[in-house]
N, CA and C atoms as an extended XYZ file, in Angstrom:
225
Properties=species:S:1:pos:R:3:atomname:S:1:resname:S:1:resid:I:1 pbc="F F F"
N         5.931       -5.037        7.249 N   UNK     1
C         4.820       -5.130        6.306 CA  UNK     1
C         4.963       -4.093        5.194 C   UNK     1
N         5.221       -2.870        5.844 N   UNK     2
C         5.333       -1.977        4.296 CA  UNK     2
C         6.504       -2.338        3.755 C   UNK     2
N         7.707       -2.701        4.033 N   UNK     3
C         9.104       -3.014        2.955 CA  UNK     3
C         8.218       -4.224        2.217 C   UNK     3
N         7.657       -5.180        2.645 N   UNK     4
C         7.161       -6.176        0.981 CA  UNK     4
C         5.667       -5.855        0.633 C   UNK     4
N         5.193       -4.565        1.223 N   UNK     5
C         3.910       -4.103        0.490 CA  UNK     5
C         4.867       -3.675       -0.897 C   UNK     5
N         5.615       -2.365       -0.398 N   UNK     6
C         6.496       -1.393       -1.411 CA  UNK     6
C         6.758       -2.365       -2.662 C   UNK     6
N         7.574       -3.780       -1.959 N   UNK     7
C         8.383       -4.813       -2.785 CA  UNK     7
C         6.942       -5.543       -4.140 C   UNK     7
N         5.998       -5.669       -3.649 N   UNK     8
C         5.190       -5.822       -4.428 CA  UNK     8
C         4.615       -4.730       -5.440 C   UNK     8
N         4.372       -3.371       -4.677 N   UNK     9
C         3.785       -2.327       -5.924 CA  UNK     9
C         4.791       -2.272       -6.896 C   UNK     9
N         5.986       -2.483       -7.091 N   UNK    10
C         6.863       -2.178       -7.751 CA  UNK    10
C         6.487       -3.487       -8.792 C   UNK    10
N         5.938       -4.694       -8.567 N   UNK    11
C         5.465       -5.383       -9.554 CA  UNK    11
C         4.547       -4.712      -10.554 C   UNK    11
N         4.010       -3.467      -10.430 N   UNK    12
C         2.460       -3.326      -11.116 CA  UNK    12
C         2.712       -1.813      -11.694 C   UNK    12
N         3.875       -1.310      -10.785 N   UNK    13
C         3.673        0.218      -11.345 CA  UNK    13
C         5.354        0.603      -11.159 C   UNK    13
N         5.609        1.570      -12.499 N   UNK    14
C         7.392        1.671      -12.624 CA  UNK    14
C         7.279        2.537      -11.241 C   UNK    14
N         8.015        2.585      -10.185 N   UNK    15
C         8.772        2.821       -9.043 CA  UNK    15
C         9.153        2.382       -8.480 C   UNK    15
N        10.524        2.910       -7.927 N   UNK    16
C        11.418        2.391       -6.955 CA  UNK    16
C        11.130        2.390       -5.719 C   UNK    16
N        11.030        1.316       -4.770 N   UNK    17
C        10.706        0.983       -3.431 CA  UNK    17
C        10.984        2.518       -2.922 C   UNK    17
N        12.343        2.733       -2.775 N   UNK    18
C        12.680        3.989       -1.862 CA  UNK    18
C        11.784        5.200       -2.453 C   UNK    18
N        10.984        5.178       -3.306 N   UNK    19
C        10.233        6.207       -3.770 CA  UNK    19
C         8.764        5.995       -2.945 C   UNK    19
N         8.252        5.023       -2.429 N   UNK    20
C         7.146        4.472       -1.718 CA  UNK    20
C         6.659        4.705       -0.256 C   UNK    20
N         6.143        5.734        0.064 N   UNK    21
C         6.159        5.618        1.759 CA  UNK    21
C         4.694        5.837        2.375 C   UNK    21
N         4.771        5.511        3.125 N   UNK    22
C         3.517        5.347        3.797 CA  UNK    22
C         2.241        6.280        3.665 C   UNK    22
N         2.453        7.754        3.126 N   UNK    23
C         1.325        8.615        2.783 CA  UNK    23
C         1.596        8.469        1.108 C   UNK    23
N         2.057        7.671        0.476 N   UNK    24
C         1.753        7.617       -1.416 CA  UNK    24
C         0.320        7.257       -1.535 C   UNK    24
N        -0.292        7.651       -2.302 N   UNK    25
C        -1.529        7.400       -2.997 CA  UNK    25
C        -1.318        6.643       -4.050 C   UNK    25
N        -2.046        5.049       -3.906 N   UNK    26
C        -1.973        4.592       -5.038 CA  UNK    26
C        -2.177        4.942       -6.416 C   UNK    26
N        -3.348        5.576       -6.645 N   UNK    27
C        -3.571        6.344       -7.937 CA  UNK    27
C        -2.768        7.582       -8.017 C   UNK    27
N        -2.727        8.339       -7.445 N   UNK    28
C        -2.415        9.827       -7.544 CA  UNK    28
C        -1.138        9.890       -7.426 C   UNK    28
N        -0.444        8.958       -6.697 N   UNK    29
C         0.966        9.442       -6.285 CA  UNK    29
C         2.214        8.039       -7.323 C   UNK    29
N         1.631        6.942       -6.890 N   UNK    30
C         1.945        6.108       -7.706 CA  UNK    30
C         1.323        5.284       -9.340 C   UNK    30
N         0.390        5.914      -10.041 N   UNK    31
C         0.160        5.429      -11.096 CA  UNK    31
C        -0.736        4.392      -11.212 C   UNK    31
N        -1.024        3.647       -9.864 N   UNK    32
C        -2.086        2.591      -10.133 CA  UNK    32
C        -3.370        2.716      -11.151 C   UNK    32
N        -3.723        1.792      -11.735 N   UNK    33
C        -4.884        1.994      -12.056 CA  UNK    33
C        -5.691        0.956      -11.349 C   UNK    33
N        -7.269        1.020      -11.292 N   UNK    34
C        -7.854        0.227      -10.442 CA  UNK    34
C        -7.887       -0.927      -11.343 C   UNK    34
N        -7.098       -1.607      -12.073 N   UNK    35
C        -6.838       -2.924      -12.870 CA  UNK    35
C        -5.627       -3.122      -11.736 C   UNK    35
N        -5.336       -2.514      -12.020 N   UNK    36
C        -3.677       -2.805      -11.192 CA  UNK    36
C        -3.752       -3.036       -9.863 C   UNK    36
N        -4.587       -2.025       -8.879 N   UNK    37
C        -4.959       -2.298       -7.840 CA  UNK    37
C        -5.682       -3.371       -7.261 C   UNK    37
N        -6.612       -3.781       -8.208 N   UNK    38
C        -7.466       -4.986       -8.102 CA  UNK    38
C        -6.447       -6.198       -8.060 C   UNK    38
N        -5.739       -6.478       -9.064 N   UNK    39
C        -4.547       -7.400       -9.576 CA  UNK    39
C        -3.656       -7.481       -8.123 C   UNK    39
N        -3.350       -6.510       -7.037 N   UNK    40
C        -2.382       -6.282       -6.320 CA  UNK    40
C        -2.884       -7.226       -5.352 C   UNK    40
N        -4.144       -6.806       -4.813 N   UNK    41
C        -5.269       -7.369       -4.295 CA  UNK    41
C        -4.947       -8.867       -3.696 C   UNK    41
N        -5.233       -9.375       -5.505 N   UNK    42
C        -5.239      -10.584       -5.241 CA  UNK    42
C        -4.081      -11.743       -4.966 C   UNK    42
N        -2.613      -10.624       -5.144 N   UNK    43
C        -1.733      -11.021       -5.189 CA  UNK    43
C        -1.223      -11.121       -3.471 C   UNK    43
N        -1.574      -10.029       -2.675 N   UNK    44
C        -1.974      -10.016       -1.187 CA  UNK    44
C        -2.652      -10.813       -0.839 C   UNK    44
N        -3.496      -11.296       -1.147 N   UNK    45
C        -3.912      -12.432       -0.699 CA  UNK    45
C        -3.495      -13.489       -0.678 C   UNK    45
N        -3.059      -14.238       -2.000 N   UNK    46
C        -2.014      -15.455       -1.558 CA  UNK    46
C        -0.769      -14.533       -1.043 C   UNK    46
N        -0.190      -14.248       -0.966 N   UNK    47
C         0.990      -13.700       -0.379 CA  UNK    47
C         1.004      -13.731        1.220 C   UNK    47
N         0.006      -13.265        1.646 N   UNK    48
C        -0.283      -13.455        3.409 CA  UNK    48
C        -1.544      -14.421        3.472 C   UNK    48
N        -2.186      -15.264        2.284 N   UNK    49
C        -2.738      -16.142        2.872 CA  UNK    49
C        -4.347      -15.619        4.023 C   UNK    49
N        -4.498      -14.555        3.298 N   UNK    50
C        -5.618      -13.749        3.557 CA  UNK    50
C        -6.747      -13.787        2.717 C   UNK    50
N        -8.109      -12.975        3.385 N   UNK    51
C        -9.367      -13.066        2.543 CA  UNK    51
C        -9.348      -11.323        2.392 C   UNK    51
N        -9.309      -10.466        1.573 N   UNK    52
C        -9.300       -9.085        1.364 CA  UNK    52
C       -11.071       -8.800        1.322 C   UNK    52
N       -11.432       -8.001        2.481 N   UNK    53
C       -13.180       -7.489        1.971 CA  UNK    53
C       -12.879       -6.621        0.914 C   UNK    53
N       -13.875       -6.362        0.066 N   UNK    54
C       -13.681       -5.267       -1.320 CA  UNK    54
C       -14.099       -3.911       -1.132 C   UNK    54
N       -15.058       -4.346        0.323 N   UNK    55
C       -15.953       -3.095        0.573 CA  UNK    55
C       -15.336       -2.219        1.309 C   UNK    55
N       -14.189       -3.021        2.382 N   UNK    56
C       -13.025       -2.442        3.272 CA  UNK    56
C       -11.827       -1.670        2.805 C   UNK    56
N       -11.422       -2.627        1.197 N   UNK    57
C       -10.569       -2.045        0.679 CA  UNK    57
C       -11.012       -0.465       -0.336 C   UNK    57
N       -11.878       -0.538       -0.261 N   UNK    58
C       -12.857        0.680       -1.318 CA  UNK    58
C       -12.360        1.890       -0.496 C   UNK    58
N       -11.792        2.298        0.898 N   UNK    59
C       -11.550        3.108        1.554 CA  UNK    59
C        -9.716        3.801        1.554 C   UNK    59
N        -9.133        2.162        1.073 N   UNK    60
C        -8.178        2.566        1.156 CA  UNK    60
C        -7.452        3.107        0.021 C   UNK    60
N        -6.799        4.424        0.484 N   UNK    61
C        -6.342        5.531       -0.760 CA  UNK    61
C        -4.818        5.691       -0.500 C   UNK    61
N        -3.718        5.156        0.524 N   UNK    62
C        -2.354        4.957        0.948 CA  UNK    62
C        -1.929        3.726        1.194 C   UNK    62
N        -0.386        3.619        0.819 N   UNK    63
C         0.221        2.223        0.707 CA  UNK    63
C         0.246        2.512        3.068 C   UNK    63
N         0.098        3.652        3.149 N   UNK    64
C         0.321        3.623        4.934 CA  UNK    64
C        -1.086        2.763        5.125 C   UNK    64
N        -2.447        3.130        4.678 N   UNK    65
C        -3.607        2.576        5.427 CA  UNK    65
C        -3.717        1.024        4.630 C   UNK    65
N        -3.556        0.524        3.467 N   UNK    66
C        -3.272       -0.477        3.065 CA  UNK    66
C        -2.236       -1.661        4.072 C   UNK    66
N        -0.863       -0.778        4.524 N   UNK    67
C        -0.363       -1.899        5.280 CA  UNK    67
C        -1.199       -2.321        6.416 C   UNK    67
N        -0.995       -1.095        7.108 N   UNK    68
C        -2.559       -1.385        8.483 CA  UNK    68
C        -3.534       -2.162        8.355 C   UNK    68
N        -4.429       -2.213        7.164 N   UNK    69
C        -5.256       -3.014        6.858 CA  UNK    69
C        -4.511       -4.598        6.516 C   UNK    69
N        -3.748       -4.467        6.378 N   UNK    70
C        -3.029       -6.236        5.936 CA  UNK    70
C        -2.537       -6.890        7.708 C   UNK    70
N        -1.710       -5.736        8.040 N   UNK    71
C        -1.600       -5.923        9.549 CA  UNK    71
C        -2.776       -6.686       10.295 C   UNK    71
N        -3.834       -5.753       10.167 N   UNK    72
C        -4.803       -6.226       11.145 CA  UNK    72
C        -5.307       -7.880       10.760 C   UNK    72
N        -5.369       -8.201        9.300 N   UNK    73
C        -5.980       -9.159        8.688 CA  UNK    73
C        -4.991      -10.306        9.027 C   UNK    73
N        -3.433      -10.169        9.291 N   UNK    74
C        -2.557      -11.156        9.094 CA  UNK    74
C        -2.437      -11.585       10.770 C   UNK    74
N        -2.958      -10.358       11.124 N   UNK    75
C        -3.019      -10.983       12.683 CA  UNK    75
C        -1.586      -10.947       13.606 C   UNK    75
């Protein structure tokens, strides 16, 4: 799950996968902006064919607690 989380942020923000690991901060560490993050979002969703809560994701601040959260959702 995190090698095509990584494979996707690299759609939205200049970094290289191998630069991506499980304690990066989307904003702080990688550049997201919450346009970008939102955008990622929805791209996770068709991608695993998931429903993302907004209120669940409001917590998450790492591509580590982000995969976890896709984990649990993808089942």
């Amino acid at each position: 799950m995190l090698e095509r989380l990584a494979e996707i942020i690299c759609n939205y923000v200049e970094v290289e996968p191998s630069d991506i690991h499980e304690d990066s901060r989307f904003m702080e560490d990688l550049g997201f902006t919450s346009f970008d993050f939102m955008s990622m979002l929805g791209e996770l969703e068709e991608e695993f064919d998931i429903e993302i809560d907004q209120k669940e994701v409001s917590d998450i601040r790492t591509v580590g607690q982000a995969a976890e959260y896709l984990e649990k959702l993808a089942g």
